[in-house]
C-alpha positions as a Markdown table, in Angstrom:
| # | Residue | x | y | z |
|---|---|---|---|---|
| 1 | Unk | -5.3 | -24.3 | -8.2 |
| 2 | Unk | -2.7 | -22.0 | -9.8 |
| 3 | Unk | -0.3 | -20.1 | -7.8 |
| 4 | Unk | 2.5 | -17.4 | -8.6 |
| 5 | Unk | 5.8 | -17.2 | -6.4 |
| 6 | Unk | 8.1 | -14.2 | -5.4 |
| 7 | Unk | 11.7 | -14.2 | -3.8 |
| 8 | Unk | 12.8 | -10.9 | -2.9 |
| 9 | Unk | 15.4 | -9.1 | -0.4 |
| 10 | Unk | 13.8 | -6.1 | 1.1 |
| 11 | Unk | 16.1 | -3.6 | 3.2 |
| 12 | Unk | 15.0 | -3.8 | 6.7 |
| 13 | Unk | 14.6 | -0.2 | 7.2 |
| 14 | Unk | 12.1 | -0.5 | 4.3 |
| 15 | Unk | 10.3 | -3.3 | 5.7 |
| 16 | Unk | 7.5 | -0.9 | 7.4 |
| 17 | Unk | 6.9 | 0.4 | 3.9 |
| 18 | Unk | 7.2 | -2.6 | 2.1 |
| 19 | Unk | 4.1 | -4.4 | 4.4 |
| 20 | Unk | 2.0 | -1.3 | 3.6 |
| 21 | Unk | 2.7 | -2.2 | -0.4 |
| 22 | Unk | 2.0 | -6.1 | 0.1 |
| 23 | Unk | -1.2 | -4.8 | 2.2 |
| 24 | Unk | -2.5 | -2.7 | -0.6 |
| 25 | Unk | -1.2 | -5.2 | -3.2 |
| 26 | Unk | -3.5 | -7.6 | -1.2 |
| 27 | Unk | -6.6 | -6.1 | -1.1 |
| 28 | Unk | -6.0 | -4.8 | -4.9 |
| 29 | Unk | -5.1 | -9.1 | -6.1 |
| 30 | Unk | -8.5 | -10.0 | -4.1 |
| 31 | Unk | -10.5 | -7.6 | -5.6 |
| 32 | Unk | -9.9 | -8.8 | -9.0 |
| 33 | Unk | -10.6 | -12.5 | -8.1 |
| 34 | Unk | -7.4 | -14.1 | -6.3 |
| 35 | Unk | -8.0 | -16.7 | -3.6 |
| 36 | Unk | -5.2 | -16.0 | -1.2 |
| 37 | Unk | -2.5 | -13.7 | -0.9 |
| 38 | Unk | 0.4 | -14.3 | 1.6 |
| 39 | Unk | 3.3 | -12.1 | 2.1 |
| 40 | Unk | 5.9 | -13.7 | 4.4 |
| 41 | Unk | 9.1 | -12.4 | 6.1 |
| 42 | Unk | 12.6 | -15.0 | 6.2 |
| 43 | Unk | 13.1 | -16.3 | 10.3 |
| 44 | Unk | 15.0 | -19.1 | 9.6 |
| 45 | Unk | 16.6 | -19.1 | 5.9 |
| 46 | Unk | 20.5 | -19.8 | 6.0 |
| 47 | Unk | 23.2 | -19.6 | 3.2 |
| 48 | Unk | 23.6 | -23.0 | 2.0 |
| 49 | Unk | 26.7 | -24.5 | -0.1 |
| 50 | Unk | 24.9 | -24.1 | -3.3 |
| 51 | Unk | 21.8 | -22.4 | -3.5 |
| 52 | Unk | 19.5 | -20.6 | -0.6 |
| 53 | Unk | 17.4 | -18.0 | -0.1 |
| 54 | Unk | 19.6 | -15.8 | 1.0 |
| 55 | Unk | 22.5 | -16.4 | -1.9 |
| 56 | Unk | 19.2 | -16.6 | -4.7 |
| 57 | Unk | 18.8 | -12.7 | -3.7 |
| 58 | Unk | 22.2 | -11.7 | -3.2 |
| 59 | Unk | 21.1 | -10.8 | 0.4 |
| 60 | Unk | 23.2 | -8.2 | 2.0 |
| 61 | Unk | 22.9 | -7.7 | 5.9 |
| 62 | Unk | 20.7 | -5.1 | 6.3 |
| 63 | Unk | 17.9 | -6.9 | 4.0 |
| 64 | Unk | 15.4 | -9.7 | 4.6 |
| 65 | Unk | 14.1 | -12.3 | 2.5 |
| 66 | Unk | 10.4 | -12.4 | 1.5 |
| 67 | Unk | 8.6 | -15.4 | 0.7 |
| 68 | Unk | 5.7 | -14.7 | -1.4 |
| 69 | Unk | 2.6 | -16.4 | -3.0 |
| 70 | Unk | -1.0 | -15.7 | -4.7 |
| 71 | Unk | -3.5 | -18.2 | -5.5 |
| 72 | Unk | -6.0 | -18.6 | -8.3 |
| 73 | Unk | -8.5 | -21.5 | -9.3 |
| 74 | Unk | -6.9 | -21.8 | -13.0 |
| 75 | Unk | -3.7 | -20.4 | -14.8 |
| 76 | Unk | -6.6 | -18.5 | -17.0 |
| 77 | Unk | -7.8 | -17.0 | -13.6 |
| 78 | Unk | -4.6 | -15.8 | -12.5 |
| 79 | Unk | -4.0 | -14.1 | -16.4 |
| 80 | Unk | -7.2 | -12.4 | -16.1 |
| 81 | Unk | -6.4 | -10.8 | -12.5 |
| 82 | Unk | -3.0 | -10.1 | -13.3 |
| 83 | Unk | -4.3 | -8.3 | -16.4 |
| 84 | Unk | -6.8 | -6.4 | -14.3 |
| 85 | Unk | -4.1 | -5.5 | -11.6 |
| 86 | Unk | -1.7 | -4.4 | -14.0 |
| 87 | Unk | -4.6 | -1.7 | -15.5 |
| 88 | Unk | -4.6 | -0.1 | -12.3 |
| 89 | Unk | -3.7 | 3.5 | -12.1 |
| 90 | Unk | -1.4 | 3.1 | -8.9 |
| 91 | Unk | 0.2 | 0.0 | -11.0 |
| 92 | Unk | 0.6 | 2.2 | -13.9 |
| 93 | Unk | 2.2 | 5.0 | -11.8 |
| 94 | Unk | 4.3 | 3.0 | -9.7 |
| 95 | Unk | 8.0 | 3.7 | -10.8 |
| 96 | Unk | 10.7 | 0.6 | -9.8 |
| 97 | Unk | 12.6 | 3.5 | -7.9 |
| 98 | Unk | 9.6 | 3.8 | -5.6 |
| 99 | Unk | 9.6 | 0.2 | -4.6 |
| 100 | Unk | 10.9 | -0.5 | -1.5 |
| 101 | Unk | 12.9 | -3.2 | -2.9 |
| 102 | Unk | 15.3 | -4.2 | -5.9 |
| 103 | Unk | 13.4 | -5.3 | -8.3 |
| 104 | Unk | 16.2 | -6.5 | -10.1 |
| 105 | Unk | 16.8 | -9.0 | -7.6 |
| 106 | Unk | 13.4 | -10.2 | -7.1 |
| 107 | Unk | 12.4 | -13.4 | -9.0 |
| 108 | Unk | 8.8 | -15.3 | -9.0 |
| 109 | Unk | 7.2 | -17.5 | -11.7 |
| 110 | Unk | 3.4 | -19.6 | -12.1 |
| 111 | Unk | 2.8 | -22.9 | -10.9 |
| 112 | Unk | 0.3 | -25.2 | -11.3 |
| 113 | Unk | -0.7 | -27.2 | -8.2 |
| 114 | Unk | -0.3 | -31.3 | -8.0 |
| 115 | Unk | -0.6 | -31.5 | -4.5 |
| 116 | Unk | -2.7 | -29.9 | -2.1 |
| 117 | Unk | -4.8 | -29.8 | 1.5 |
C-alpha cells in the first residue's frame, strides 16, 4: 500500500467550502483508481515545545488543521492517478487563489506502508 499525506490550516469560515473541495477531490481520486480518501478536521492537536500540528502550519486562531491521506496499492498506482487527476479540466482551472486554504502553508509527501491492519 502507498499512501500520500497533507497538513494544512484551513480558515474556519472556509471550512464549509473547503469539505465541498475534499468531497469532489474524493470522488475525482476514486475514479481514477485510489483506495481510500480521508479528509480529517484537528479536535485535539496542541502547540508542542518543538514541533505540532499547529506550529508545522503556522496556525492562526481563526484556522483549523486538516489531516489528510489517500491510499493506493503501489507508488506506480498512486503516479498514475495523480497523473490522471492532475489532467482534469477543474484541476487545470483551479487557481491557488480560489482554494480555500494557503497553499503555501500546506505540506504532504508519499509513503510507502510497513505496517498495516
Amino acid at each position: 500500500m502507498y499512501v500520500d499525506g497533507f497538513v494544512m490550516a484551513v480558515p474556519k469560515a472556509r471550512l464549509g467550502e473547503y469539505k465541498s473541495l475534499a468531497e469532489k477531490s474524493r470522488d475525482i481520486w476514486k475514479k481514477h483508481g485510489a483506495v481510500d480518501y480521508v479528509e480529517c478536521v484537528a479536535d485535539d492537536v496542541k502547540p508542542g515545545k518543538l514541533t505540532s500540528f499547529p506550529q508545522a502550519v503556522m496556525l492562526k486562531d481563526d484556522e483549523v488543521v486538516i489531516f489528510a491521506w489517500i491510499t493506493y496499492p503501489s507508488r506506480e498506482a498512486r503516479d498514475r492517478v495523480n497523473a490522471a487527476v492532475m489532467a482534469e479540466p477543474w484541476m487545470q482551472a483551479m487557481k491557488p487563489e480560489d482554494m480555500p486554504f494557503d497553499g503555501q502553508r500546506m505540506f504532504w509527501g508519499g509513503f510507502e506502508s510497513i505496517v498495516q491492519g
